[in-house]
N, C-alpha and C positions, 0 to 999 in steps of 0.2 A: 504494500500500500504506500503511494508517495503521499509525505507530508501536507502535501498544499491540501489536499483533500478533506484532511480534517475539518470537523465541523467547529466553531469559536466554542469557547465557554461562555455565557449569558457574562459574564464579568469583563468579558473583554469589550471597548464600545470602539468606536469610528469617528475618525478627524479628517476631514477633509474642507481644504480651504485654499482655491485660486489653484496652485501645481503641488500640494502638499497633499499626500496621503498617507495618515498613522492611523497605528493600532495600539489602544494602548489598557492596562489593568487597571480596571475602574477601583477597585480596593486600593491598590497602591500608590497612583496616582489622580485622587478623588479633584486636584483643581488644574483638570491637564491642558495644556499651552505647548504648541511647539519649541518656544525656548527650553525647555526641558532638553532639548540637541543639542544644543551651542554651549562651547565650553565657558563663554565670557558669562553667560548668564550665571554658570556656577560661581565661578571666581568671584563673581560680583559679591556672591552671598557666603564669600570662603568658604564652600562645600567641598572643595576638592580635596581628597585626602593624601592623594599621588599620581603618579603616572605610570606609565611603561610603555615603552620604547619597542614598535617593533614597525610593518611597514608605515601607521601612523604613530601616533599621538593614542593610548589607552589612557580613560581619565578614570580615576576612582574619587565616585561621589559619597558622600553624606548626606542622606535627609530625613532628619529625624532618627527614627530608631531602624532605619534602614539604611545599606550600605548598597551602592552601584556599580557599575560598570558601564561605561559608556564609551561607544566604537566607532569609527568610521570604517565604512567599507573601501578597500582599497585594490588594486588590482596590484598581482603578483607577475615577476617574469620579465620577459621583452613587451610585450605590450602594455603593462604596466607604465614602464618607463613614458608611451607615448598619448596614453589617454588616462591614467593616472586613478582618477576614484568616477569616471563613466563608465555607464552599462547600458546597452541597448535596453530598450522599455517595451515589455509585449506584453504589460497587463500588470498590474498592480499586485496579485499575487503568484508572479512568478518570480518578482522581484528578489534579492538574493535575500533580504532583510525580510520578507514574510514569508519565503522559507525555512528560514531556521527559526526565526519567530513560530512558524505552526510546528517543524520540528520539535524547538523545546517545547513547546506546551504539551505534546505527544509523551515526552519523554518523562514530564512529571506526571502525567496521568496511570504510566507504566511503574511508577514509582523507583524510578533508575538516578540514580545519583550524577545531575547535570544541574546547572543555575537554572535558577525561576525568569521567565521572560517576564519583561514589564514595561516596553514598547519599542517600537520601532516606527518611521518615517522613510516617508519616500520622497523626495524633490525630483517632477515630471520637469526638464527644460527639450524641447520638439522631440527627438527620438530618443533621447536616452536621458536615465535619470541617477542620483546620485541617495545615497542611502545611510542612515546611522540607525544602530540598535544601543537598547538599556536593558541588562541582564542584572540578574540578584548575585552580588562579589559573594565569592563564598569564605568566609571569616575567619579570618587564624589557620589562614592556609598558605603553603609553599608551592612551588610546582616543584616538577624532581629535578631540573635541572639546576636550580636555586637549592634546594635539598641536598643534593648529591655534593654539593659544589662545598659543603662545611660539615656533614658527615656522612656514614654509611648505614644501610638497611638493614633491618632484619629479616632471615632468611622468609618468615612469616608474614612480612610486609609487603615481601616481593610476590609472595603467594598470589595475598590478595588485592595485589595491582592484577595481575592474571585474572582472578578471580572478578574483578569489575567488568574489565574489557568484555570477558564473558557472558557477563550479564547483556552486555548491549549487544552483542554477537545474538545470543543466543534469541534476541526479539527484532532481529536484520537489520541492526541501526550501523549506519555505513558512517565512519566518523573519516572528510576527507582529508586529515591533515592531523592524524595520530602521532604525536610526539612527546618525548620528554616534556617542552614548556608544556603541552594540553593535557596533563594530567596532574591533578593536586592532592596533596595529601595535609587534612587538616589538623588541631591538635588533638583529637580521639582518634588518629591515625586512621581515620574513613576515606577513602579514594573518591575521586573524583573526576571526574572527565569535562574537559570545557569547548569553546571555539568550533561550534557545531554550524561554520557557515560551508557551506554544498555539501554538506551531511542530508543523511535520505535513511527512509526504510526502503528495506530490499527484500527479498525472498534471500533467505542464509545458504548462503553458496561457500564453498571452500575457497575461491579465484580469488574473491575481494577480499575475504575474514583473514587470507594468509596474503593477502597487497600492504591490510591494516598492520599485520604484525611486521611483516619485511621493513614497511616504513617505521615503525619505531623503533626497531634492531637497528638502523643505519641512525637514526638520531643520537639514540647512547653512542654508538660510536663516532658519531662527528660531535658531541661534545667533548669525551676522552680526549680527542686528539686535539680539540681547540683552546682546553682548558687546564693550568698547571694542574689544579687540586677539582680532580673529580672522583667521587667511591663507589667507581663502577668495574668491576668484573664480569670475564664471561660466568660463572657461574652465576651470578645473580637472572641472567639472563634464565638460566636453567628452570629458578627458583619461580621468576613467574610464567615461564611455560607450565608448571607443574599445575599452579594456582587458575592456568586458563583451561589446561585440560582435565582438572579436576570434575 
């Protein structure tokens, strides 16, 4: 079943105004405005907790007794370079932003350990349009490459990284960009999985479930190599195979 298909939850409402189309969690964001995208908006009200650095600008918000994420979509690769955070536009929910937005909300219905979606926006300019999402930060969390980077695992822990992936395996959630950063482990050492953008369900095939792990086996090893102090072994590798084929 692909994501877009999903039906809303009654909680989710609809913004649309002039080339703007959001979706956003009527619970979470009860007085919603599209300045809720814009980073200046935040700053203005010193919400911003941090950043991170990767092809944009990741902003971590504060509002209230709730903690954010807020993204721009950007494009990866050679074409990246030449049209930068543009996407051809063939419908409002094809859009890269209200598929991983229907995604997660799929995924907390499955009750699969991924962020709570809590809106996303589309800006229409003639054929293509440009996108940011807000996702639920998940709190007193690391990824592993951040993890790994100041100490090492237990054999148990690596288990149940295995043990997660499997979960989302085993109900055909196709995660496209499985890596070290995309997976968090928080302080009750609960796994996590995040950045569910051109992530899909699928029918569980062996092709893609062993694509997802190839590419996370070459992530550990291009941080080893990139990094003085990382506490990663093949054997750990071992450890969550064990945990995925369990």
């Amino acid at each position: 079943m692909n994501s877009s298909a999903i039906v809303k939850p009654c909680q989710q409402k609809v913004f649309q105004q002039d080339n703007l189309y959001c979706v956003y969690e009527s619970k979470l964001l009860k007085n919603f405005h599209p300045q809720v995208f814009v980073p200046d908006y935040w700053q203005a009200q010193q919400a911003i907790e941090g950043t991170a650095q990767g092809r944009g600008t990741t902003y971590f918000i504060k509002q209230g007794k709730h903690h954010w994420v807020l993204r721009h979509y950007y494009r990866g690769g050679l074409i990246g370079k030449l049209v930068n955070d543009h996407y051809l536009f063939t419908g409002n929910h094809a859009t890269r932003a209200a598929r991983e937005f229907a995604l997660l909300t799929q995924l907390r219905q499955l009750d699969l350990p991924a962020p709570k979606p809590v809106a996303f926006c589309v800006r229409r300019s003639g054929v293509s349009y440009q996108a940011d999402i807000i996702t639920e930060r998940i709190e007193q969390a690391r990824d592993l490459v951040a993890l790994l980077s100041t100490e090492s695992l237990s054999p148990e822990l690596w288990r149940d990284i295995g043990r997660c992936i499997q979960a989302f395996h085993r109900h055909g959630i196709y995660h496209h960009d499985l890596n070290a950063h995309n997976i968090l482990i928080d302080n009750d050492n609960k796994v996590w999985l995040i950045d569910f953008d051109q992530g899909e369900q699928r029918k569980p095939a062996q092709h893609w479930q062993q694509q997802n792990m190839d590419r996370l086996l070459r992530s550990f090893n291009k941080e080893s190599k990139k990094l003085a102090q990382f506490y990663w072994q093949a054997d750990n590798w071992q450890q969550l195979m064990e945990g995925y084929l369990s």
